[in-house]
Backbone as JSON, one array per atom type, in Angstrom:
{
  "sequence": "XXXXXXXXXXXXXXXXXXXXXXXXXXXXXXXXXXXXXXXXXXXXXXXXXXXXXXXXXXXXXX",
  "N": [[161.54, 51.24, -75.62], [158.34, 50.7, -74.88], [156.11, 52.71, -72.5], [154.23, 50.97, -69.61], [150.82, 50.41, -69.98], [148.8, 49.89, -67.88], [148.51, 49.72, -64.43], [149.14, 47.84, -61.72], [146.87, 46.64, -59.38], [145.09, 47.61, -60.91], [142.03, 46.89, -62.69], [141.1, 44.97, -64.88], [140.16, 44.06, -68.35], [140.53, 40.72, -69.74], [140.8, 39.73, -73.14], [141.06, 37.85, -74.95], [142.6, 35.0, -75.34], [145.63, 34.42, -78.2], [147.44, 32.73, -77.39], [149.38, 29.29, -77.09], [148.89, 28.82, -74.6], [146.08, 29.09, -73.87], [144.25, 31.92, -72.19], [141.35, 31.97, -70.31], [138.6, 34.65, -71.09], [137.69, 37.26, -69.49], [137.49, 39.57, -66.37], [140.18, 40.64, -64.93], [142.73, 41.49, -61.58], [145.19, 43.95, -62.23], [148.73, 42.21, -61.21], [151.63, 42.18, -61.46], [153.84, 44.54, -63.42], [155.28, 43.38, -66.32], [158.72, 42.77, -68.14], [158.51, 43.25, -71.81], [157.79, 41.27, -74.28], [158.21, 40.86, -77.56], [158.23, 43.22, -78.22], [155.8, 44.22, -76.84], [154.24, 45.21, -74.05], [154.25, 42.97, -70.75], [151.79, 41.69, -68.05], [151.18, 39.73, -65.12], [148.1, 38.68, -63.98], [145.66, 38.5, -62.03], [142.65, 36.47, -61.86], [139.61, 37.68, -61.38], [137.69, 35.73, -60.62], [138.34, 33.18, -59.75], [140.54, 33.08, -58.87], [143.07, 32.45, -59.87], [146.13, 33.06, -61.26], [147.9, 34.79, -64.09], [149.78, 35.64, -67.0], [149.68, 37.3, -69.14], [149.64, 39.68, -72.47], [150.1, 43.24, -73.29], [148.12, 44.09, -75.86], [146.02, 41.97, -75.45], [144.29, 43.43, -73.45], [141.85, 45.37, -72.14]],
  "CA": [[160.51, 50.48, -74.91], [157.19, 52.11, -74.65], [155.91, 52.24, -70.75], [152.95, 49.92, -69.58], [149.38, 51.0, -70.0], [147.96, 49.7, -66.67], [149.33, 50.02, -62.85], [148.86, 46.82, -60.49], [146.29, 47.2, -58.5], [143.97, 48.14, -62.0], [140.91, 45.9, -63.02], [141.25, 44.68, -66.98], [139.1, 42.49, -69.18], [141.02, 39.95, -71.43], [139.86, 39.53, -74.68], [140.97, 36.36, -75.17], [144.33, 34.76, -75.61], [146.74, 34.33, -78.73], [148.94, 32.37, -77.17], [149.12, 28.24, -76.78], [147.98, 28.35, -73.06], [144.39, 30.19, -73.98], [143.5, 32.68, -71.11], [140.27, 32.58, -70.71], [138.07, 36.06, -71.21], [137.44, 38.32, -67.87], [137.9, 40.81, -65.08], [141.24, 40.11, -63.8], [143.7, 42.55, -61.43], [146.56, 43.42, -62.43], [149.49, 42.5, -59.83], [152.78, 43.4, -61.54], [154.14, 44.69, -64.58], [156.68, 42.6, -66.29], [159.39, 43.2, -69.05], [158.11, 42.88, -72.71], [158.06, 40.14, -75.04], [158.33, 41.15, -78.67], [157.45, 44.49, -78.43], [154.36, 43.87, -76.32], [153.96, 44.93, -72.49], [153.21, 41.99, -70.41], [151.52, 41.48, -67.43], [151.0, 39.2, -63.9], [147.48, 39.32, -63.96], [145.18, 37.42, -61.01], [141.43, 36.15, -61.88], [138.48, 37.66, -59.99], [136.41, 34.76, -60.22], [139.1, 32.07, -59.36], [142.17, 33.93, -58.22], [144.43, 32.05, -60.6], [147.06, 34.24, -61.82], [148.18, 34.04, -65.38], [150.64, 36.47, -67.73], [149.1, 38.25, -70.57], [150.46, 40.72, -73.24], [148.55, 44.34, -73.04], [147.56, 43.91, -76.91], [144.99, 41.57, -74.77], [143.65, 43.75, -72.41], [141.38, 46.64, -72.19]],
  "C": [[159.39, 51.43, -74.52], [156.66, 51.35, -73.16], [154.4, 51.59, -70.64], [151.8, 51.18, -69.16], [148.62, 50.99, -68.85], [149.11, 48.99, -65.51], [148.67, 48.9, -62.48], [147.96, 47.36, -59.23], [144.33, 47.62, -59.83], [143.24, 47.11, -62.17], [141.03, 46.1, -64.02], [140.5, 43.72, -66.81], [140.59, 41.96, -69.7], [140.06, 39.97, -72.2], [140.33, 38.3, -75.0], [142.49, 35.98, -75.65], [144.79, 33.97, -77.2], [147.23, 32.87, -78.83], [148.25, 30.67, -76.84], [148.55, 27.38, -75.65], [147.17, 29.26, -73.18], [144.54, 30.7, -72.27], [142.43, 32.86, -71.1], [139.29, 34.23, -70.39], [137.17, 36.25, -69.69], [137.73, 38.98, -67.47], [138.81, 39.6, -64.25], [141.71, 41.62, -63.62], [144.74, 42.17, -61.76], [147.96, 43.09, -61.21], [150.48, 42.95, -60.33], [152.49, 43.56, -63.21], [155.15, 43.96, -64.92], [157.32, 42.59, -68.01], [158.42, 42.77, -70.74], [158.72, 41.94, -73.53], [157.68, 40.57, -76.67], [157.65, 42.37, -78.88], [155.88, 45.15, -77.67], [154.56, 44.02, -75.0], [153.82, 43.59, -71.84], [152.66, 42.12, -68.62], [151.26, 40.35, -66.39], [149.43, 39.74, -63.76], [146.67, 38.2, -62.76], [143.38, 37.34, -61.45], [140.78, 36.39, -61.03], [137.73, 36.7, -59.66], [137.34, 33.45, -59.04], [140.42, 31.98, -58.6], [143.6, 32.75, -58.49], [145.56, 33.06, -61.13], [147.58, 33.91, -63.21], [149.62, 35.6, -66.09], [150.41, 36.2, -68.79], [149.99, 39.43, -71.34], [149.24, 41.87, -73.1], [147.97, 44.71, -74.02], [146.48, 42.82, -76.45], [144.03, 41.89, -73.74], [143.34, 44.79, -73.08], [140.77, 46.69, -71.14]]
}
């Protein structure tokens, strides 16, 4: 298992989501880290604009 790229507490963009529930693209923090899903970090991440929270993979963030 390779270790996560970004600490809780960090500011990430998405790039846009993959996955069947679209995330849409922004500056979210991250709050935790959380186990991986096919090889892929994932994240607990919270929206600056809206302060929704969502869970992203970190092949979506930079």
């Amino acid at each position: 298992m390779k270790a996560h790229k970004f600490k809780p507490g960090q500011f990430v963009r998405v790039t846009g989501s993959r996955s069947f529930t679209a995330t849409p693209a922004g500056r979210y923090e991250v709050v935790r880290q959380l186990p991986p899903d096919n090889n892929d970090n994932q994240y607990r991440v919270r929206n600056t604009e809206d302060n929704q929270e969502r869970v992203v993979r970190e092949s979506e963030l930079i």
